[in-house]
N, C-alpha and C positions, 0 to 999 in steps of 0.2 A: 738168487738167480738159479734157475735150472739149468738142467745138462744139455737140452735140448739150444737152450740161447748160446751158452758156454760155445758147445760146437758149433754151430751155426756163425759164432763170430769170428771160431778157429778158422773156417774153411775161408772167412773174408782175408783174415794174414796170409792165405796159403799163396793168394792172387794178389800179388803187389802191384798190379797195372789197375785194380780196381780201385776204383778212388769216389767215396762217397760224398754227394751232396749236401751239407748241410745250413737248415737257414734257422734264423733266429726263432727261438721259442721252441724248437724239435725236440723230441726226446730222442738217445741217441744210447747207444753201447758202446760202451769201451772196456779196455784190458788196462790196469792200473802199473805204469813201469818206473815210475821212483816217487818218492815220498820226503820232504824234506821237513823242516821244524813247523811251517805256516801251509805247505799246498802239497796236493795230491796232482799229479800227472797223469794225464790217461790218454792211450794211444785209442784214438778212432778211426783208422783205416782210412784218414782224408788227409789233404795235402798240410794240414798243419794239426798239431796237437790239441787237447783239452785241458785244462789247469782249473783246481777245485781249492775251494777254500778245505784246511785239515778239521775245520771245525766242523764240516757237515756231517764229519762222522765220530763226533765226542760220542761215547755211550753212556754219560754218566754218571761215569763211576770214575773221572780224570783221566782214564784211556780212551782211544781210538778204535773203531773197529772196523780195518781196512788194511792191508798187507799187498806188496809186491806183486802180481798175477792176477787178486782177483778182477773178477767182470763186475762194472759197476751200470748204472743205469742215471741217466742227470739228464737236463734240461739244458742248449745251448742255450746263453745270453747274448751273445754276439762276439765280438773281437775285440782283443786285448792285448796288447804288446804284442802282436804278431802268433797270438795262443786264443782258441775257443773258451769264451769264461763259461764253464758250466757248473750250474747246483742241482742239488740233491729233488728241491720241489717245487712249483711257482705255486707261489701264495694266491695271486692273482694278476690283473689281464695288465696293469699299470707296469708289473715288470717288465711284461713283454715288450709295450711300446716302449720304455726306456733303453731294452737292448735296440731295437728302431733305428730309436735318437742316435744312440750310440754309434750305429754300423754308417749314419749320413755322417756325425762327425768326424768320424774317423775315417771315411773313405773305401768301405767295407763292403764287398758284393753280400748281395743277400736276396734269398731265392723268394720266385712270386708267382703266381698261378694268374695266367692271361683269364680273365673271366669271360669278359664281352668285350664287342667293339661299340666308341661312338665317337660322337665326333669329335674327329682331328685326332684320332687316335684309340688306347684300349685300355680299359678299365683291369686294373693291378690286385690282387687280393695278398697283402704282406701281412702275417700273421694274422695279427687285430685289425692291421691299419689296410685303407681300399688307400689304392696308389693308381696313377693315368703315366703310362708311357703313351707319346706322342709316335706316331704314323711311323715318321723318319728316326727314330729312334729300337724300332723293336728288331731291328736285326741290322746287318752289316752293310756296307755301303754299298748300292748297285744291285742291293737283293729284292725283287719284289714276290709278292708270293698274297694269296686269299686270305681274306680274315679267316676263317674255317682252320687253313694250315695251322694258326698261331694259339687260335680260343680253346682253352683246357688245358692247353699244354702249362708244364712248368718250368722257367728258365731260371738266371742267374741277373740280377740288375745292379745297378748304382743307384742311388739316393741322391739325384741331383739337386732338391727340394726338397723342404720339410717342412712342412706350412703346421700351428697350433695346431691342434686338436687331430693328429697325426697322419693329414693329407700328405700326403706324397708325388713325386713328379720323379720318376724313374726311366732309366737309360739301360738297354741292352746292346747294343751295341759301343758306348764306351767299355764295355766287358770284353765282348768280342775282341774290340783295336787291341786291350792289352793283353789279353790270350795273343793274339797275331805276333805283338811285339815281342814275347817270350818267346813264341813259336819262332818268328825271325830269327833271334840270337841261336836258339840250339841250330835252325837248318845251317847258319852263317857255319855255326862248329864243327858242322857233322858231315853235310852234304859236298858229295863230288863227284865229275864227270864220271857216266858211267854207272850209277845209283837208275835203280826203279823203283820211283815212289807213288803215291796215288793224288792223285788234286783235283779238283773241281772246277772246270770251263765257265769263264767270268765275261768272257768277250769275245766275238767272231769277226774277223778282217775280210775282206779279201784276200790278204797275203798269209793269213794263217791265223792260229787259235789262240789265246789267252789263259793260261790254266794258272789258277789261285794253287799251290803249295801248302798252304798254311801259314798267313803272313809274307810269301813270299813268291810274287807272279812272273812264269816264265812264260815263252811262245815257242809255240808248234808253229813253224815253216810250215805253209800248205804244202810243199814237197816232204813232209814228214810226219803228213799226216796218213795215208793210205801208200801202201805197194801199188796199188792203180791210179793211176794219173787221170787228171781231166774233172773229177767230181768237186763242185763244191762245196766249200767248208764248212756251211751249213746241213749241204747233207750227210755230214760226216760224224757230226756230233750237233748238240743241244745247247745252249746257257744253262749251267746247273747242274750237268750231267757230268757222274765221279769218272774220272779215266785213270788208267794207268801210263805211264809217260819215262821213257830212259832219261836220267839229262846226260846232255851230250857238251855242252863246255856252263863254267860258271864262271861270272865276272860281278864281285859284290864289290859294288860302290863307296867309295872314301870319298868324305867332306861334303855330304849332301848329293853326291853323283847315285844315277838311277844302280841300281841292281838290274843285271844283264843274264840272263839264264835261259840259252838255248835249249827246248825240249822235244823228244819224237814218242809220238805216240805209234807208228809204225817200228818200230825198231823194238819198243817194249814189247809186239806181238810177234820178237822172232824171226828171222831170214827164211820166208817162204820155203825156199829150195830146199831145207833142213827136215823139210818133212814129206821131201820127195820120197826121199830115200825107200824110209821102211810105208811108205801109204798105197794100200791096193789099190785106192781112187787112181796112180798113176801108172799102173802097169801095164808092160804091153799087151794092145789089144783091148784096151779097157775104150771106152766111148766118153764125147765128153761133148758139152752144148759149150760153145765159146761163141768169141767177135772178134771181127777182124781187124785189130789196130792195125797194121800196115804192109802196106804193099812194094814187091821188089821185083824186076823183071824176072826173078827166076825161082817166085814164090812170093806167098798170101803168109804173114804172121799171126797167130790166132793167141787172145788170153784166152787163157783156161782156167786163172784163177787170180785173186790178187797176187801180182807178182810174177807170176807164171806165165812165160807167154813158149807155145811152141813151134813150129815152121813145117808148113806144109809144101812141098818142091810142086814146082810147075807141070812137073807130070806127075804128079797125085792129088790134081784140084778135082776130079769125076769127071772132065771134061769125056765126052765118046770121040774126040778127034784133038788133032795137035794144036794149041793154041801160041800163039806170038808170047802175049801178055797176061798174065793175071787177072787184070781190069775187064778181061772178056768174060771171064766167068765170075766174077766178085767184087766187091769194092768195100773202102774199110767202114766200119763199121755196119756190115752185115752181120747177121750171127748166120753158125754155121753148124752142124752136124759132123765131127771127126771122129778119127779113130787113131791112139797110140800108137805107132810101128816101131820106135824105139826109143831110149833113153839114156841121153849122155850125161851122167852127174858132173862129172870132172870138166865140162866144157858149157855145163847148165845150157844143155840144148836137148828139145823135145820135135821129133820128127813126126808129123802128123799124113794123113789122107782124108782128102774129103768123105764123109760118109764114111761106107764100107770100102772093106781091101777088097781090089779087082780079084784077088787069089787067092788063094788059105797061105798063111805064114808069108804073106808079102813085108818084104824086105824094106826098111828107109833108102830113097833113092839117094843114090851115091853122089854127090854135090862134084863139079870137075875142081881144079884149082884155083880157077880165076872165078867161081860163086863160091868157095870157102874161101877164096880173100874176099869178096864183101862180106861174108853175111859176117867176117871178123871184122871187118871196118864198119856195116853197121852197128856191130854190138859195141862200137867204140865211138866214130867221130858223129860227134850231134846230139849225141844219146846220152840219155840218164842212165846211169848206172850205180850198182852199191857193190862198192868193193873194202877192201879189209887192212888197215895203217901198217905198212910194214913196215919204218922206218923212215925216223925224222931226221932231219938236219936243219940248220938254224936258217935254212934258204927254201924249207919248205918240206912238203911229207910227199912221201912217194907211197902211194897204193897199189893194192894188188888187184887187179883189174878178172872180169872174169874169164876165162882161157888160158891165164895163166900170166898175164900181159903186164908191165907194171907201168903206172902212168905218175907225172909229175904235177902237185898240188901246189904250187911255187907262192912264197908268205904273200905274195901280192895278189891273189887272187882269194885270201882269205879276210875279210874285213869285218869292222865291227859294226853293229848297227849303225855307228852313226858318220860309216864310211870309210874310216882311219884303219890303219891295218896289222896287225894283232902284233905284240912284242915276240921276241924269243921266248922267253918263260911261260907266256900265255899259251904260243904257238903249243908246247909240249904239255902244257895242261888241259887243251882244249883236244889233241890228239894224241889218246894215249895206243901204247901198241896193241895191234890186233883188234880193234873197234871197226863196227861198221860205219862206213859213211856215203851218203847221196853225192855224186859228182856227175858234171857234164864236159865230155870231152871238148876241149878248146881248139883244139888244132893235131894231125895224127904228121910224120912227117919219116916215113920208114917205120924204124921202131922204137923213136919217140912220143911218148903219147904226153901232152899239156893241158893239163885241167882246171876244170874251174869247179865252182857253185851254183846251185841256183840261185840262191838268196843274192849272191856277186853279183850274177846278170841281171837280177829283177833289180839292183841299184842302179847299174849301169844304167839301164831302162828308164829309170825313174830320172837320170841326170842327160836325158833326151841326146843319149849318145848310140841309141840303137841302129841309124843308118849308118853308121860308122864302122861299125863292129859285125864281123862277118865270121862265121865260125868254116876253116877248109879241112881239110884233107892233104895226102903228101902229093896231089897233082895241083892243089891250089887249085880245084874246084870248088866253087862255092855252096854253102847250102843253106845260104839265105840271113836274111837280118833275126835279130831274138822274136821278133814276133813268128817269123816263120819254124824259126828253131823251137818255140815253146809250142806250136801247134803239131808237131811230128815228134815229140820227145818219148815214145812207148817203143819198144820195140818190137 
């Protein structure tokens, strides 16, 4: 062996996450790490060992010539008691199909290069032997994809078939299921509310998105899928397409019950307003193209970014004379041309003017107190919001609302998929302190604030009790059934 292999296999031990492929008949390298009366050992940098007969290396002379360290060079034959049986040289091509035989009977993946496609499926190149995976067989359930993706490539199969003269009928995705099912068991180990992990969207709702984990599928609430509301969830994302995703509670299933794993892909991209702070994109005076989500007698609300929305006062719409209403100069969903005039972090509020400031260094108009109690009542009854878990008790979580406000999450407005409503133990695993979470103000009544869910009211919705359900305020003014609440939920 040269020094060039030598290192070259060093640098493989250096990366223990690299884990090599190997399929029957391959020549392969390894590092030799015990020796005993009949077999040599040899580590191959893959998920399980190599094991040599001690005879391959008699020299002749009644010794052996092989020691502890070195790099040796052999041929896999397949699988063996849970070890790669590897020799020194193949004599010829009958070994190889024999390791074949060996890896169908024994239940042993082994790699094979997609050749061509025909029909009913794709022609298999396993060692010596041409092997046919069938259509539904060459990738994972629900996956479809071009012959072109698969032909050349090399994967990992089963030997579900082994017909004389060494035809074969192979499976990739029974590989994939038990990859999934080891993957299950570590995520079941490992995973908890509060992780950012990466997965691949498997399914798209209405009511939100399906993302594969690796063996184990959670959902995206369409309210968790974007800071902007209104977009749907196909425009949001793809089938196929890898995301990043917080999970935000886990609930794995005993005795055949489904696994439950709520996920947000908006929450893994960070609390918008977090990068208000230090971004000259928001500074006063800066300019900005937004739209108008909604209107209030004493001001037009403009996003300005996902998540972002900031408030232009009634006398900073450009109007050239005094206007009643808003609705006279704008309506929502215009875009509009504004300008920064100031920025309240501590109260995540952004004071806008149409256009340019009438004056150099124009000032945010001074709201009186009866428009800063709405615009705090907007930001509260009706409205979506994301605020921060400050403390649980066994009758529900109170959150910290934004302005400072704290609102009540009461265990009854928390429920499980399949309507029932979360235990104590759950309740504090599903909401740990200081998380963010999506809430819609249920009812404001002085300075109690009662909240709910979205995913809560899209039940309720679902259980044709929305004429019933009215979401007020502390005059016990109404502001409409959930179809009208989910049409005005931006602020």
């Amino acid at each position: 062996m040269d020094n060039n292999s030598e290192m070259d296999f060093g640098k493989l031990f250096e990366n223990k996450d690299l884990r090599v492929s190997i399929k029957t008949g391959e020549k392969v390298t390894g590092r030799v790490f015990a020796i005993d009366d009949t077999s040599v050992f040899v580590d191959l940098g893959a998920t399980s060992d190599g094991v040599m007969d001690k005879l391959d290396f008699a020299d002749g002379k009644g010794g052996f010539d092989v020691a502890e360290g070195d790099i040796v060079d052999a041929y896999n034959m397949g699988m063996v008691d849970g070890c790669f049986k590897l020799q020194r040289r193949i004599d010829n091509e009958h070994q190889v199909d024999a390791a074949v035989e060996n890896a169908f009977a024994s239940k042993i993946p082994i790699e094979g290069k997609v050749t061509a496609e025909r029909k009913g499926g794709y022609e298999v190149e396993v060692a010596t032997s041409r092997g046919f995976c069938p259509f539904s067989q060459i990738d994972a359930r629900g996956v479809r994809k071009e012959p072109a993706d698969y032909i050349g490539n090399k994967y990992t199969f089963l030997i579900t078939e082994y017909e004389e003269g060494g035809n074969l009928v192979l499976s990739r995705r029974k590989v994939l299921e038990q990859e999934a099912e080891a993957n299950k068991a570590r995520l079941r180990a490992n995973l908890e509310a509060g992780d950012v992990v990466d997965g691949t969207v498997v399914n798209i709702k209405p009511f939100g998105v399906f993302v594969d984990l690796g063996g184990v599928e959670g959902m995206v609430h369409i309210s968790e899928l974007s800071w902007n509301r209104g977009a749907a969830p196909e425009d949001i994302v793809k089938v196929g397409q890898r995301v990043t995703v917080k999970v935000l509670s886990v609930e794995w299933g005993e005795d055949g019950e489904r696994d439950r794993l709520s996920l947000s892909l908006k929450q893994a991209e960070g609390d918008p307003w977090s990068r208000v702070a230090d971004s000259p994109d928001f500074a006063v005076g800066t300019k900005h193209h937004g739209v108008v989500v909604r209107l209030a007698d004493f001001g037009a609300f403009v996003n300005l970014a996902p998540g972002i929305d900031g408030l232009a006062h009634i006398s900073q719409l450009g109007a050239d004379h005094r206007i009643e209403n808003p609705s006279e100069v704008t309506s929502v969903g215009a875009e509009v041309d504004v300008t920064i005039l100031g920025v309240d972090l501590e109260r995540r509020r952004i004071s806008l003017c149409f256009g340019d400031p009438k004056v150099k260094d124009e000032k945010p108009a001074e709201l009186s107190v009866e428009e800063e109690q709405k615009v705090v009542q907007m930001a509260v009854a009706g409205q979506v919001l994301t605020g921060e878990v400050e403390s649980l008790k066994p009758f529900g979580v109170f959150i910290k609302l934004p302005g400072d406000r704290t609102g009540l999450l009461h265990v009854s407005q928390i429920r499980k998929p399949d309507g029932s409503p979360l235990s104590v133990r759950e309740l504090y695993r599903a909401y740990p302190l200081h998380a963010q979470v999506e809430v819609v103000v249920r009812e404001v009544a002085g300075d109690r604030i009662s909240l709910t869910l979205p995913e809560t009211l899209e039940q309720e919705q679902d259980a044709n009790r929305v004429e019933a359900y009215n979401v007020k305020d502390s005059n016990d003014a109404s502001f409409g059934n959930l179809g009208d609440l989910f049409s005005n939920l931006k602020l």
